[in-house]
C-alpha positions as YAML, in Angstrom:
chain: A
units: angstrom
residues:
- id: 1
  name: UNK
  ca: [0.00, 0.00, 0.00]
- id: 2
  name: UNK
  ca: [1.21, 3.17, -1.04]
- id: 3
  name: UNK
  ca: [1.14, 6.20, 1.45]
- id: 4
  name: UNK
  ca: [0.10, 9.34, -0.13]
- id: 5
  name: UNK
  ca: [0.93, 13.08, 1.24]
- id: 6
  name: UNK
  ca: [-2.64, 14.77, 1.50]
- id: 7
  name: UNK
  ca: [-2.18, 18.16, -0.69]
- id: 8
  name: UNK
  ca: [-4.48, 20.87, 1.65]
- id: 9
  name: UNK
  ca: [-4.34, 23.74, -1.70]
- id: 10
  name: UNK
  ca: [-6.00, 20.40, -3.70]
- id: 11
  name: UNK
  ca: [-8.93, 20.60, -1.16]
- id: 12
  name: UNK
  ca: [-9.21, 24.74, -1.22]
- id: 13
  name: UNK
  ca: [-9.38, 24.52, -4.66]
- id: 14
  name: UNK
  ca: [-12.08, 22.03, -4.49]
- id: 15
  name: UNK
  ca: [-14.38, 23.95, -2.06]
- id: 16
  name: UNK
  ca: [-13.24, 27.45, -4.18]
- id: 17
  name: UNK
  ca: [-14.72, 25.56, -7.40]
- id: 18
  name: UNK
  ca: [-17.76, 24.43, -5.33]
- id: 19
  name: UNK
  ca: [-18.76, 27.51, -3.57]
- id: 20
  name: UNK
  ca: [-18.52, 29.39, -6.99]
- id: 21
  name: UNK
  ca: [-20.68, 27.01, -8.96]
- id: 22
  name: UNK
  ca: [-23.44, 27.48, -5.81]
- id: 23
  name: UNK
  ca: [-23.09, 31.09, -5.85]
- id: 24
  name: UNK
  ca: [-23.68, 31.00, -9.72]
- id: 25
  name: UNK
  ca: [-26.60, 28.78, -9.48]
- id: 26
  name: UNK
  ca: [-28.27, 30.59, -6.61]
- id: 27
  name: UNK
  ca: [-27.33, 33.87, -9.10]
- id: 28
  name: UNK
  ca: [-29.25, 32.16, -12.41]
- id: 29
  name: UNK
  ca: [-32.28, 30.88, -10.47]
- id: 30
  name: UNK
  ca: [-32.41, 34.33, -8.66]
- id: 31
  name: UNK
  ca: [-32.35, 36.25, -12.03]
- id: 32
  name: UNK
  ca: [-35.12, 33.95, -13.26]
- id: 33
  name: UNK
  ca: [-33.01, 32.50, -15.72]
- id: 34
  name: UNK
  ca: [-33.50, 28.88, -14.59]
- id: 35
  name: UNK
  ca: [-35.40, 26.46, -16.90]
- id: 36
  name: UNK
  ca: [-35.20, 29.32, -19.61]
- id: 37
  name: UNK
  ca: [-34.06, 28.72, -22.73]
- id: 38
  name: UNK
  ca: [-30.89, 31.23, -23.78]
- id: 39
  name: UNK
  ca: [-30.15, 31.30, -20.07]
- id: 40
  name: UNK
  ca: [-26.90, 30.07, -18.90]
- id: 41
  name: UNK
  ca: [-26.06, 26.51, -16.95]
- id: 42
  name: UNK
  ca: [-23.43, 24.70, -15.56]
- id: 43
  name: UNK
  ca: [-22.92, 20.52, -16.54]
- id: 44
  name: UNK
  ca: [-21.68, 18.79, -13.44]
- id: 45
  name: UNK
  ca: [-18.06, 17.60, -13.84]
- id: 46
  name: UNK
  ca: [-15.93, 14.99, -11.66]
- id: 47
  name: UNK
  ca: [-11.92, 15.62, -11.74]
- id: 48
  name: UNK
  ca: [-9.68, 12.84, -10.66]
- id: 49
  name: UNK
  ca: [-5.67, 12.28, -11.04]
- id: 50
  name: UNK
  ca: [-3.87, 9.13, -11.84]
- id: 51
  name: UNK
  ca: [-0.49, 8.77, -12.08]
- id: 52
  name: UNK
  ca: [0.04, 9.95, -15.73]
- id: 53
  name: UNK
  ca: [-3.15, 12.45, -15.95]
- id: 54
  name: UNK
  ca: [-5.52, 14.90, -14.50]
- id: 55
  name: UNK
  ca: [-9.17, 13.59, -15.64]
- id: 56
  name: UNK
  ca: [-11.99, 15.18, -16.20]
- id: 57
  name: UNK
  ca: [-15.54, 13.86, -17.16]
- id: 58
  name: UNK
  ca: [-18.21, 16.46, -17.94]
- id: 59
  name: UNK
  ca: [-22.18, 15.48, -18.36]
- id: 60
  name: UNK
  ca: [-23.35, 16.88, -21.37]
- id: 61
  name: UNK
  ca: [-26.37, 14.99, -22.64]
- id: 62
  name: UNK
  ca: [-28.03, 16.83, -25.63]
- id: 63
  name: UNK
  ca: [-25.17, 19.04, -26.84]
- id: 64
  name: UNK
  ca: [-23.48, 18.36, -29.73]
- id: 65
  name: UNK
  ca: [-19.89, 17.79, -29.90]
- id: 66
  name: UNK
  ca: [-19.14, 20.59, -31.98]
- id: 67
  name: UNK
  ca: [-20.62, 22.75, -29.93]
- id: 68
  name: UNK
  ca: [-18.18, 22.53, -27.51]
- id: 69
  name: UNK
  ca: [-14.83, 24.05, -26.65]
- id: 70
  name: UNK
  ca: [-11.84, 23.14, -24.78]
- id: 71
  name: UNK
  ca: [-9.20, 25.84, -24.31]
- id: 72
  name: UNK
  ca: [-5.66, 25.09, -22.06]
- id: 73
  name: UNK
  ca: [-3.90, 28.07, -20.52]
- id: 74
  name: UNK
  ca: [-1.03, 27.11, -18.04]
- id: 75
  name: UNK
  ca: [-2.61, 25.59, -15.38]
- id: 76
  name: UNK
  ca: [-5.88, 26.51, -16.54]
- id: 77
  name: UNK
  ca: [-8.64, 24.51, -18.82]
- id: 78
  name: UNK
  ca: [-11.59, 26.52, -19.89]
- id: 79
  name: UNK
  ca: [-14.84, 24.16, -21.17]
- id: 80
  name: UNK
  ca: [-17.05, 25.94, -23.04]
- id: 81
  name: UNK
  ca: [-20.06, 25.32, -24.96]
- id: 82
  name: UNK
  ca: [-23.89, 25.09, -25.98]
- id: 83
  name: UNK
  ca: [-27.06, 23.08, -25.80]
- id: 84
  name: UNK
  ca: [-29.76, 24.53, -28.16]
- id: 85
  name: UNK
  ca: [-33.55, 24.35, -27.59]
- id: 86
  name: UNK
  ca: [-35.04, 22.29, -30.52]
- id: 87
  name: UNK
  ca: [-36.05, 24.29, -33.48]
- id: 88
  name: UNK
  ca: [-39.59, 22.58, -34.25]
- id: 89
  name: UNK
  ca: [-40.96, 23.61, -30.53]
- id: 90
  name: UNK
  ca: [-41.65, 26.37, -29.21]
- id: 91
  name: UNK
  ca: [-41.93, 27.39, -25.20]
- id: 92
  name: UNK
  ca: [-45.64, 27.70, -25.74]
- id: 93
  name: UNK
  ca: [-45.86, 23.68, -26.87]
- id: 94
  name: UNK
  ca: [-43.94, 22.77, -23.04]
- id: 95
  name: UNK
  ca: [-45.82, 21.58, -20.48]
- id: 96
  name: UNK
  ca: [-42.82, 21.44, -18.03]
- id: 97
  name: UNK
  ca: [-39.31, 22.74, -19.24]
- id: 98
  name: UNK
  ca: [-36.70, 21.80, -16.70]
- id: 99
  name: UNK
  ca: [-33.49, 21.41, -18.60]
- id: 100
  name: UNK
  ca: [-31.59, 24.25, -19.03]
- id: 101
  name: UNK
  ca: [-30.62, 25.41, -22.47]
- id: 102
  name: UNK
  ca: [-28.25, 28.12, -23.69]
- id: 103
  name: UNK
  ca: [-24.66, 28.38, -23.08]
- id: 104
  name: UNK
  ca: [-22.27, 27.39, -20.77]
- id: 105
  name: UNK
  ca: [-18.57, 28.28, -19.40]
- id: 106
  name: UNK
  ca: [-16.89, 25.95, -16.30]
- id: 107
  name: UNK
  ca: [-12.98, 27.20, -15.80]
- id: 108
  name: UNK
  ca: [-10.61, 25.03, -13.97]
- id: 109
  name: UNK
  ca: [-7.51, 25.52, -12.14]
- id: 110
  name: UNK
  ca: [-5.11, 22.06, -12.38]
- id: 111
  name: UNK
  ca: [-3.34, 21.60, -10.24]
- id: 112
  name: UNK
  ca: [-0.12, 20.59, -11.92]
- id: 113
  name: UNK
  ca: [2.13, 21.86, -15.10]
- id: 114
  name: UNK
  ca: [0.80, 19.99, -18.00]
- id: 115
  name: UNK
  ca: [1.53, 18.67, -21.12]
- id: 116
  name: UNK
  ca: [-0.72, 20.64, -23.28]
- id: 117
  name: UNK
  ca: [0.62, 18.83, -26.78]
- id: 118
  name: UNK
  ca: [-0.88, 15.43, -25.35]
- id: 119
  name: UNK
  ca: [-4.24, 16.09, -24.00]
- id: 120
  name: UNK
  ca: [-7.41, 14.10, -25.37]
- id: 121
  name: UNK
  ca: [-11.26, 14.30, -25.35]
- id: 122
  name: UNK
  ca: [-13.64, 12.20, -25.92]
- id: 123
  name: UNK
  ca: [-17.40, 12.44, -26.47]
- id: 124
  name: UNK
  ca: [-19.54, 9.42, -25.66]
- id: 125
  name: UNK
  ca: [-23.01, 8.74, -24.14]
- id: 126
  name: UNK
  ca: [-23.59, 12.22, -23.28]
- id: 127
  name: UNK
  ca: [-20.04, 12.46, -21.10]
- id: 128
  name: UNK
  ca: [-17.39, 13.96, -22.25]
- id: 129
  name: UNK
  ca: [-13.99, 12.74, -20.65]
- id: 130
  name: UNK
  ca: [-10.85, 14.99, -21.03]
- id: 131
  name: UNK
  ca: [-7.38, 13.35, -20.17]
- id: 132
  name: UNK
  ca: [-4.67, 16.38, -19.19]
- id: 133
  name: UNK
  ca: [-1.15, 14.65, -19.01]
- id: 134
  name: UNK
  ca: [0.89, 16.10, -15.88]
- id: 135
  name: UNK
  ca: [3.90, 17.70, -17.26]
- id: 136
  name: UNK
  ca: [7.16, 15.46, -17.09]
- id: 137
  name: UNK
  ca: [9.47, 17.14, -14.37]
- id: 138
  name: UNK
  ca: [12.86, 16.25, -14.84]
- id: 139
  name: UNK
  ca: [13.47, 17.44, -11.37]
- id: 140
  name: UNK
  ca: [11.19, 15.19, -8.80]
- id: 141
  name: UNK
  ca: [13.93, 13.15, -7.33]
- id: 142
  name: UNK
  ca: [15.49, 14.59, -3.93]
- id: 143
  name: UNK
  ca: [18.62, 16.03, -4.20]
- id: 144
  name: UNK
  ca: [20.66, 17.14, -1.02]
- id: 145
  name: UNK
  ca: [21.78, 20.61, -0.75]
- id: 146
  name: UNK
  ca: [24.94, 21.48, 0.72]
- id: 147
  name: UNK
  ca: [25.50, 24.19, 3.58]
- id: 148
  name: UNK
  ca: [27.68, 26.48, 3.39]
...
């Protein structure tokens, strides 16, 4: 069994990226925007690490896959993108309309350097799962500094 250090800035990101999605969804449903169409949502997405790669897997049922975006800057991956109302209905025709339609924008901090030449995405059943490779640092073995 392997010990691993627990990383406390991991878990402040966490609650940072969960306290900001709550604020924004108490925001949207306080502006009225919820269950609109044209208003905007946010997909739940899970991030995970294995050894190789930070993953994450983004629910995104009814949006087409080139209506989506993925943007890397440093440490940063921006998902963008859009799921459109249906163009033979009209609000009038609903008798309940509880998905959210209209755009969307999650931005995450990772929280290692990456390899931004080697990162995948796939779109399947609705998820899409994005694969960030950690950077390869040349420098992670100990070395022993001598004092002077």
């Amino acid at each position: 069994m392997v010990l691993r250090r627990r990383d406390p800035f991991k878990d402040l990101l966490f609650l940072q990226e969960r306290m900001s999605r709550i604020f924004d969804e108490a925001l949207l449903k306080y502006k009225g925007c919820s269950g609109m169409a044209g208003g905007m949502w946010y997909p739940p997405v899970d991030i995970y690490e294995t050894e190789e790669s930070v993953v994450l897997k983004a629910e995104l049922p009814g949006v087409d896959r080139n209506n989506v975006s993925i943007e890397v800057n440093e440490n940063t991956l921006t998902l963008k993108g859009e799921r459109r109302l249906e163009k033979n209905l009209s609000e009038e025709n609903y008798h309940r309309m509880e998905r959210l339609y209209g755009t969307f924008q999650r931005v995450f901090s990772l929280p290692y350097s990456v390899d931004k030449n080697n990162i995948t995405a796939n779109f399947r059943d609705g998820v899409l799962k994005i694969a960030v490779p950690k950077a390869v640092d040349e420098n992670r073995d100990s070395i022993k500094v001598k004092v002077q």
